[in-house]
Every structure is written in structure tokens, then in C-alpha cells.
MARDO-960563 format. One line per 10 residues: number of its first residue (from 1); for each residue y, x, z of C-alpha. Coordinates in steps of 0.001 Angstrom, whole numbers, plus 500000, padded with zeros to 6 digits. Each point is the difference from the previous one (the first is absolute). Layout:
N
NUM) Y X Z ~ ...
***
This chain:
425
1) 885480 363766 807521 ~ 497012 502017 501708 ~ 496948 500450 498415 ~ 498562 497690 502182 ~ 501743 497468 499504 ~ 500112 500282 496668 ~ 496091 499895 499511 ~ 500611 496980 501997 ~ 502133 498768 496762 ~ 497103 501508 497798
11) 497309 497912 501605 ~ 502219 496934 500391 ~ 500862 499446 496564 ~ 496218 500361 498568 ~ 498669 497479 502783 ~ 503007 497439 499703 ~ 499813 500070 496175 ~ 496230 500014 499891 ~ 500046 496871 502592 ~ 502443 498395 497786
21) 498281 500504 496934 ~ 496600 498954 501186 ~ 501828 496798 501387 ~ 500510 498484 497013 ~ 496250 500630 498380 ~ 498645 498876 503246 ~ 501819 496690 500481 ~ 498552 498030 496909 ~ 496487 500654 501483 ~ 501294 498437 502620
31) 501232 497075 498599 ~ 497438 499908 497228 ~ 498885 496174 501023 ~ 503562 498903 499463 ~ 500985 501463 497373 ~ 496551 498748 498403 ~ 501011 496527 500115 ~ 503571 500663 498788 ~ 499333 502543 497192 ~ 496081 499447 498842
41) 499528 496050 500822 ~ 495921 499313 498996 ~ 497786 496927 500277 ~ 498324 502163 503181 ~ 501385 501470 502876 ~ 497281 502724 499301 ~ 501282 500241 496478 ~ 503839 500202 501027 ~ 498822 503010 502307 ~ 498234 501979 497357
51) 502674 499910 497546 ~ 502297 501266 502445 ~ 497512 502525 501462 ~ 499353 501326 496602 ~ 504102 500048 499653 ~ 500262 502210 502893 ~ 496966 502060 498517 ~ 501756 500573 496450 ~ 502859 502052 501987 ~ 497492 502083 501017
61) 499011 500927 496370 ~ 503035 501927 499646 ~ 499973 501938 503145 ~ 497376 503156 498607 ~ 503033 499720 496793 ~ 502421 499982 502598 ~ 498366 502659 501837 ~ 499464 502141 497285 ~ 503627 500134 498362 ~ 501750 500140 503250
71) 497558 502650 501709 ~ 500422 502109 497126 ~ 504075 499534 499834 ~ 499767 501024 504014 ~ 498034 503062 499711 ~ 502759 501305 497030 ~ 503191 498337 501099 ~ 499214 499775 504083 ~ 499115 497518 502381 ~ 503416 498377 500430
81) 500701 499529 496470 ~ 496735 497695 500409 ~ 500753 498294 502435 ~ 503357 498845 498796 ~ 498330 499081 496768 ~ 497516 497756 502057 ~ 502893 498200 502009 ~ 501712 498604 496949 ~ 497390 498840 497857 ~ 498570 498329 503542
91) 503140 498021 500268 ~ 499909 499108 496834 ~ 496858 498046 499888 ~ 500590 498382 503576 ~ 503081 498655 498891 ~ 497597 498200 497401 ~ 497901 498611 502284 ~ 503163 498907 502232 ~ 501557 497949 497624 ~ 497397 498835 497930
101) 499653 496068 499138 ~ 496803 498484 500319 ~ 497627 498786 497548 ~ 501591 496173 500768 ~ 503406 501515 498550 ~ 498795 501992 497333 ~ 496128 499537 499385 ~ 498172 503247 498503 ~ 502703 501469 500226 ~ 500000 500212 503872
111) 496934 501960 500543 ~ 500721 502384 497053 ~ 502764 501033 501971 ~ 498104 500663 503068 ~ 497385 502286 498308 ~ 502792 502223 498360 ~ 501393 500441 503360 ~ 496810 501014 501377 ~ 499402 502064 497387 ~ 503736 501860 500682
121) 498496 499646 503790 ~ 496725 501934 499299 ~ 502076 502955 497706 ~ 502179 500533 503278 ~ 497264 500293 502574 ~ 497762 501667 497595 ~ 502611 503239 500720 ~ 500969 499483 503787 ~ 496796 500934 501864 ~ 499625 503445 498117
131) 503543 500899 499797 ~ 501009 498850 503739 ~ 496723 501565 501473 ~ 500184 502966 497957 ~ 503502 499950 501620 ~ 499593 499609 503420 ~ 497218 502481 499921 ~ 501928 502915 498948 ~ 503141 499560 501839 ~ 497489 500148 503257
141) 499768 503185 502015 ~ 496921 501762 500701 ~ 497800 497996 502171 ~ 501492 496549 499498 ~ 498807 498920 496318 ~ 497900 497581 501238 ~ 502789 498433 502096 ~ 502223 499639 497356 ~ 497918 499115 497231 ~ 498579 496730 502243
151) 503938 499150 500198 ~ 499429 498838 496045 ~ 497373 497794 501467 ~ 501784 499053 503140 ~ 503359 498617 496985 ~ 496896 498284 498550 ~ 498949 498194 502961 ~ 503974 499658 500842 ~ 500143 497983 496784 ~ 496949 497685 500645
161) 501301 499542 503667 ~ 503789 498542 498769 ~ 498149 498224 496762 ~ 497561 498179 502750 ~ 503182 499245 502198 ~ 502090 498580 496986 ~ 496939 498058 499462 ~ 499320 498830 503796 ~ 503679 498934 500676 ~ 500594 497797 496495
171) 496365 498109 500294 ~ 501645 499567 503832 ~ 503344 498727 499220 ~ 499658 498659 496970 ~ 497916 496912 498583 ~ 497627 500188 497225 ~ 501864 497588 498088 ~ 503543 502554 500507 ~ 497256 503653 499143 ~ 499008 498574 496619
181) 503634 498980 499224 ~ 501813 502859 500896 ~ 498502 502121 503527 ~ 497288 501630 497738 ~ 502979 501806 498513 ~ 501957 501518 502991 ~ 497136 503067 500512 ~ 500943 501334 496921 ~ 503311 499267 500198 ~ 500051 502231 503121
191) 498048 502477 497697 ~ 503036 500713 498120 ~ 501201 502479 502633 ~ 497619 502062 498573 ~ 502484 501003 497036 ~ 503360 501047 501856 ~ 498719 500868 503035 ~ 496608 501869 498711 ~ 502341 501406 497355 ~ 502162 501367 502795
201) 497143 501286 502467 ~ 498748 501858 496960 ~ 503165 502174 498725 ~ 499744 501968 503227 ~ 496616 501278 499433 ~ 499607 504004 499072 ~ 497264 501490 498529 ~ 497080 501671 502222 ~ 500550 503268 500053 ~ 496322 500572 498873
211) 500282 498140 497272 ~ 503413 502138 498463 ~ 497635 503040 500620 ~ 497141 498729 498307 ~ 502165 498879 496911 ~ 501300 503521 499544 ~ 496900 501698 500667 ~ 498868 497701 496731 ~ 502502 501363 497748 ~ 500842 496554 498093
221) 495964 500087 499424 ~ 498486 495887 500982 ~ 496658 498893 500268 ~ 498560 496917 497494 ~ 497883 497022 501210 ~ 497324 501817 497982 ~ 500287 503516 501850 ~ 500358 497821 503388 ~ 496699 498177 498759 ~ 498461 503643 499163
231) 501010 501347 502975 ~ 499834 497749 502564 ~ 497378 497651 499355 ~ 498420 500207 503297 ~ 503415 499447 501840 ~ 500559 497091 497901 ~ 497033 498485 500276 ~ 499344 500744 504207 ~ 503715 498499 500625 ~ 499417 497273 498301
241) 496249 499036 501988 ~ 502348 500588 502973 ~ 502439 497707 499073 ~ 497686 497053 499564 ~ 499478 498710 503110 ~ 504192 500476 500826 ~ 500742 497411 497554 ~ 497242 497633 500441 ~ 501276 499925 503320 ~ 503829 499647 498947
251) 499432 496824 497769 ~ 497336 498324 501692 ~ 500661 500542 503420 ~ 503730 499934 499635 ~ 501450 498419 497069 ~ 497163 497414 499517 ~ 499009 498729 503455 ~ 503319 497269 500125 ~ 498393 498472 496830 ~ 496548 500745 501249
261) 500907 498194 503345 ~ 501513 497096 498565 ~ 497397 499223 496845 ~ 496686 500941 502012 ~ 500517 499408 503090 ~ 502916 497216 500340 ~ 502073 501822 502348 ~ 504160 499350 499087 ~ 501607 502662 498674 ~ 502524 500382 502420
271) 497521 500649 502654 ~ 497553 502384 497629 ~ 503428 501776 499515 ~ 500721 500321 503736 ~ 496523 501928 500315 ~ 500710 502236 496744 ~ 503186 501133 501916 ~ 497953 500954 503243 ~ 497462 501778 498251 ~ 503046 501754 497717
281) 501868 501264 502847 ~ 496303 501399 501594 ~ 499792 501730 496453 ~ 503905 501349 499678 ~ 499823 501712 503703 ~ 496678 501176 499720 ~ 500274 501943 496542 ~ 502324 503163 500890 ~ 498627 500479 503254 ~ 496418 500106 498227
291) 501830 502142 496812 ~ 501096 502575 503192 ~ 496352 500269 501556 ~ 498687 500779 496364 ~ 501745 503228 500345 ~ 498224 500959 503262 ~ 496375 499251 498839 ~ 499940 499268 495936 ~ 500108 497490 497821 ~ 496772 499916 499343
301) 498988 498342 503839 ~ 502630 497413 499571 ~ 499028 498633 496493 ~ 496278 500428 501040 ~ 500661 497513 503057 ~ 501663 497803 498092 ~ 497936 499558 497480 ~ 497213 499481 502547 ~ 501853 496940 501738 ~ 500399 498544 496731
311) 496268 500019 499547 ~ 499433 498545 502813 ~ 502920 497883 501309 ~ 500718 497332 497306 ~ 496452 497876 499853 ~ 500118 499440 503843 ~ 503738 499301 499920 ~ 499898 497568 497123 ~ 497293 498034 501502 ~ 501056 499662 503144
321) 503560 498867 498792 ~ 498086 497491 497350 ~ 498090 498495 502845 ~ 503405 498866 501408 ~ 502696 499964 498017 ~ 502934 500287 501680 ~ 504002 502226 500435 ~ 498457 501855 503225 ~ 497000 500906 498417 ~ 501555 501365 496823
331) 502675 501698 501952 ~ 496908 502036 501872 ~ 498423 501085 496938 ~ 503147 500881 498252 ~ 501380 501970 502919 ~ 496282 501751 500241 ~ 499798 500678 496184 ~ 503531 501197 499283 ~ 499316 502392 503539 ~ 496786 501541 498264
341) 502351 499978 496786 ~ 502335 502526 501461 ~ 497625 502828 500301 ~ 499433 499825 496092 ~ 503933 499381 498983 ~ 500977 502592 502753 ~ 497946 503055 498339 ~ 499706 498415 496394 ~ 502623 501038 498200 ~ 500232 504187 501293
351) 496194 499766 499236 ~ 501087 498998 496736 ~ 502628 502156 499243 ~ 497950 503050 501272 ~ 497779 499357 497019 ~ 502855 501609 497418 ~ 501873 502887 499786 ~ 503789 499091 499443 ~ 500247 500375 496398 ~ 497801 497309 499250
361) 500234 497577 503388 ~ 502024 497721 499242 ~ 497886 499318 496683 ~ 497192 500664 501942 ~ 500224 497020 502847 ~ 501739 497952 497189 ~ 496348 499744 497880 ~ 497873 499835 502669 ~ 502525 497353 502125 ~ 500602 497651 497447
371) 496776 499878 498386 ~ 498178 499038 503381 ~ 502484 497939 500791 ~ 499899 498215 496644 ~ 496227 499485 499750 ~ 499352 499172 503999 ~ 503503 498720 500983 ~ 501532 498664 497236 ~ 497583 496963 499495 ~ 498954 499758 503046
381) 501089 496938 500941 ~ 498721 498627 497057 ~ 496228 501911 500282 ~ 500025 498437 503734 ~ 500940 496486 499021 ~ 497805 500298 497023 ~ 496786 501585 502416 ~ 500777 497096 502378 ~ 499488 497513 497340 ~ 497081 501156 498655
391) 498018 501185 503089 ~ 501140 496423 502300 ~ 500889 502318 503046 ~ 503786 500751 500808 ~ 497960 503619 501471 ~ 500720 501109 496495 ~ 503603 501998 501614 ~ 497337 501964 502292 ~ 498022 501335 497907 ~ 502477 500838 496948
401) 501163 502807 503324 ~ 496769 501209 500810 ~ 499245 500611 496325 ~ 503860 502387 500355 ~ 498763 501174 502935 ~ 496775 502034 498277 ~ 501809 501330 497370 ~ 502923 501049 502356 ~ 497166 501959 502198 ~ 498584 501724 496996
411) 503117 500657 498876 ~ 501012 501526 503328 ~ 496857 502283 500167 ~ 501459 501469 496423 ~ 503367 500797 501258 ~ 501964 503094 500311 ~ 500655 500444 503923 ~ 503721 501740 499819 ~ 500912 499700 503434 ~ 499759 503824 500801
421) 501834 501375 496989 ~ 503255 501006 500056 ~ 500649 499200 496777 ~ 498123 497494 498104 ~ 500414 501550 496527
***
């Protein structure tokens, strides 16, 4: 095999896996208004939606635990080690989900099962972004780090794109009476590729040569959360302002717009799904081609615009799509959000990794990650559905981004700009 193609290999099994991995975590936001009436039943629909909001929220709690123990295991034991680790216990708690009886069968017992699956769910993902970044990052030659770090973005958006297509072709083909009996249950049926075939992708992965180097230039000596904390306070703390505004934007815009569409606005979810796909595949083609410009002119400029259009681009957007409801409006703002989404997803996660040397960047991107995306992702579906209940305007969405959108700025304006090293530790 050349070495070509075998980077090829390299970059194919982090993005495949990755996509499959986030598939599964992505698909109950998805479905989060179904499974509400089949696994939290309340007096309210409102109620019914905040239970399982706050479900998918709990799986969240464990992904800084997550992060934590399996950022530390990848910086001692290497990145594929990780990332097989991450692949089983995934498959593990979507096979929970999959074949879980509902609280009709089973009562309590029902949505007890959920939560432990989403708790397996937030352990798994808590690991993948650091370890598959940290990954794709060092296997990259010089001048190409922002291209292939954006390709850990680009699985992302991969795995919203086939979770919103699952989604679109069963509310098409099926009837809402056959989804609640047994249609909710083929998406994560389908997730259970992840364990043979992510297992697969993953036992062909080698460790960055960068990485090897670094762990015998430690001599067995590893780095504690509290030295990391010591040491790198200000990387911790700037990644994480910068990451913000990424996942506001990844659970509002895309995993909580179907539900947003269908309780706000009245729009079916089979056509709020055929807009989510539109603006998905915008997002998915966009991302490496915008990860490949941030190595001609910074990371810095991209995440700056981005952050701008955020600020600017959701009040307009919301209110002209609340003034008439409708598929072809949604599909416009989707399409123009997830396009002004790229620029941050395509430079995001280099930025991020630029922020650590490699001793400590898997950890690193692990705390900062998963905290951000516990506090302003996790719960965000249920902080939107809560604002929007409270204030009396279904705006709420809009401004939950712009409020990401000025911490992602000043976050930006902190930043390390790495593009011109040749080394980034």
C-alpha cells in the first residue's frame, strides 16, 4: 500500500467511525417528540417534552467524566486505543435504546432504561471529539491541519445528515400510528453498524507519528488534570468560549429544529425533516473546503466571521420564517444557517487543537469540549423550550445563538493563531 493511500485508510477510519458514533447520539434528538410520548407520557405535551429534553441533557452530564478518563487513557495509551474503547461502550448503550420497551410495557421502568443509555451515550462521545481530532490533526502534513481536523466536523455533520434522512424517509413512508409502534425503532436499529463495522474501521488505525515521538520524549512521565489546570488555564478556558457558539448551533439549529418545527410552528415532521437534510448537506460540503482555506489565511478570520453571522443572522431569519410558517421557508433559513455554520465547524476544531501541546491535547479539548457542550448543548433543548414558555415568543431559538455567538467572538480574540508554525508544540 503507498503512503498515500494509506493516509487515505488513516483519515477514512477516524471520519467513518466518528460519523457512526455521532449517529447514534444524534438520532434521539431527532426523534425526541416521539420517543416523549412513548417513554415519558405527561398530562402536557409541554411536560412530555421536558422530561425527555432533560433525558437527553442527563447524557450530557457524563461527557466532561467521559472526557476526562478517556482523554487521559489517550494521551498514555494512544489515540487508537481510545477510540476502540469509545466504539464498544457506544454500541452498547444504542443497543439499549434499540430494544427498549416502552413505559406501556414496563412503566418506570421504561424511561430508567433510556437515561442509563444516555448516560453510556454521553461517556462515549465525551472521548471521541478529543481523541479523533487530536488524531486527525497529527497524522496531517505540514500545511493541511486545518483540512483534516474540519474532516472530524465534516463525520459530525455526516452523522446529522443520515440521522435527518432516517428521520425524513420513516415520517414519509410510514404512518404515525406504525412510528410509535415499531418505525421509531429502525434508526437505531441501523445504529448498530456502529459496533462491527466501527470496530473494523478502527483496527486499521496507527498511531501519528508525532504522537510516538512525543511519548518517548516524556519518558513514561504524564500530566494530571491538576498540572493541566496549572498549566493551561488560559487554553482551557479560551477553547472552551470558542466552543460555545459551535454547540449552540449543533443542538438548536440541528438537532432541535424537527421538534422546534413541529411544536412551534405546526409544520409535519416529515417536511421540517426534508429542510434539515438540505441545510445538512449545505453544512457537510461546505466544512472541509472551509477547514482547507483556514490554512491559507488562519483560523482566527474564519471563526471571527462566523461568529459575526451568528450575531447577526438568526433574529432576521427567525422572524421572517415565524411570519409564515412554512417547508420552503424553513428550508431557506436552514440552508443559510448551516452555510454560515461551515466557516465555524470548518476551522473549529484545528483552532482547538492548536491550543495544546500533544502531551496534554487530548485531555485538553476533552475539558474544554465537553464542559461547553454540557452546560450550552446539553440542555439546550430544554433551556429553549423552557425560554419559549416563559418569554411567549418561539424567538427564544434566536437569541439562545446570538448569546453563543459573543462568547465565541471573545473567545476567538483570546486564541492562539497556529497556522504558521510548523509544529504546534
Amino acid at each position: 500500500m503507498s503512503e498515500i493511500e494509506g493516509t487515505r485508510c488513516q483519515i477514512a477510519a477516524a471520519v467513518i467511525g466518528n460519523a457512526l458514533e455521532w449517529y447514534d447520539f444524534i438520532v434521539y434528538g431527532y426523534l425526541t417528540v416521539i420517543i416523549s410520548r412513548l417513554f415519558f407520557p405527561a398530562e402536557t405535551e409541554y411536560a412530555s417534552l421536558l422530561l425527555t429534553a432533560a433525558t437527553f441533557g442527563v447524557g450530557f452530564v457524563m461527557r466532561p467524566i467521559g472526557g476526562i478518563l478517556i482523554g487521559l487513557y489517550a494521551d498514555r495509551k494512544g489515540r487508537k486505543a481510545a477510540l476502540q474503547l469509545i466504539m464498544l461502550l457506544m454500541t452498547a448503550a444504542i443497543a439499549l435504546i434499540a430494544f427498549a420497551p416502552t413505559y406501556a410495557s414496563i412503566g418506570i421502568a421504561a424511561p430508567l432504561i433510556i437515561m442509563l443509555a444516555r448516560l453510556l451515550q454521553g461517556l462515549a462521545t465525551g472521548g471521541e471529539f478529543a481523541s479523533a481530532t487530536s488524531f486527525l490533526v497529527e497524522i496531517a502534513p505540514p500545511g493541511r491541519r486545518g483540512f483534516y481536523g474540519s474532516l472530524q466536523m465534516m463525520g459530525q455533520s455526516l452523522a446529522a445528515l443520515v440521522g435527518a434522512t432516517v428521520g425524513m424517509v420513516i415520517t414519509q413512508l410510514l404512518s404515525s400510528e406504525q412510528i410509535d409502534q415499531w418505525g421509531w425503532r429502525l434508526p437505531f436499529l441501523l445504529g448498530l453498524l456502529i459496533g462491527p463495522v466501527g470496530l473494523y474501521i478502527r483496527r486499521h488505525l496507527k498511531e501519528p507519528l508525532p504522537f510516538c515521538d512525543d511519548v518517548r520524549s516524556r519518558q513514561e512521565s504524564h500530566p494530571t488534570i491538576v498540572t493541566i489546570w496549572r498549566e493551561y488555564r488560559r487554553s482551557l478556558l479560551i477553547s472552551l468560549a470558542m466552543v460555545i457558539p459551535c454547540t449552540i448551533l449543533f443542538y438548536v439549529i440541528l438537532i432541535y429544529m424537527p421538534t422546534y418545527a413541529k411544536t412551534q410552528l405546526g409544520i409535519p415532521l416529515k417536511q421540517a425533516f426534508v429542510a434539515q437534510v438540505a441545510g445538512l448537506v449545505c453544512l457537510a460540503v461546505a466544512t472541509p473546503w472551509i477547514g482547507a482555506l483556514s490554512d491559507r489565511i488562519g483560523r482566527r478570520p474564519m471563526l471571527m466571521v462566523g461568529n459575526l453571522l451568528f450575531l447577526i443572522l438568526p433574529y432576521p431569519l427567525f422572524s421572517w420564517l415565524l411570519a409564515d410558517p412554512g417547508m420552503v421557508r424553513l428550508t431557506v433559513m436552514q440552508v443559510t444557517l448551516c452555510g454560515s455554520a461551515a466557516i465555524l465547524t470548518g476551522a473549529i476544531s484545528t483552532g482547538l487543537a492548536e491550543q495544546f501541546p500533544i502531551s496534554v491535547r487530548s485531555t485538553g479539548l476533552a475539558l474544554s469540549y465537553n464542559t461547553a457542550v454540557m452546560v450550552f448543548g446539553g440542555f439546550a433543548q430544554l433551556i429553549v423550550t423552557w425560554l419559549i414558555q416563559v418569554s411567549g415568543t418561539p424567538l427564544a431559538p434566536a437569541f439562545y445563538v446570538i448569546f453563543g455567538a459573543i462568547l465565541g467572538i471573545l473567545g476567538t480574540l483570546g486564541m492562539v493563531e497556529g497556522r504558521n508554525r510548523l509544529k504546534t508544540d
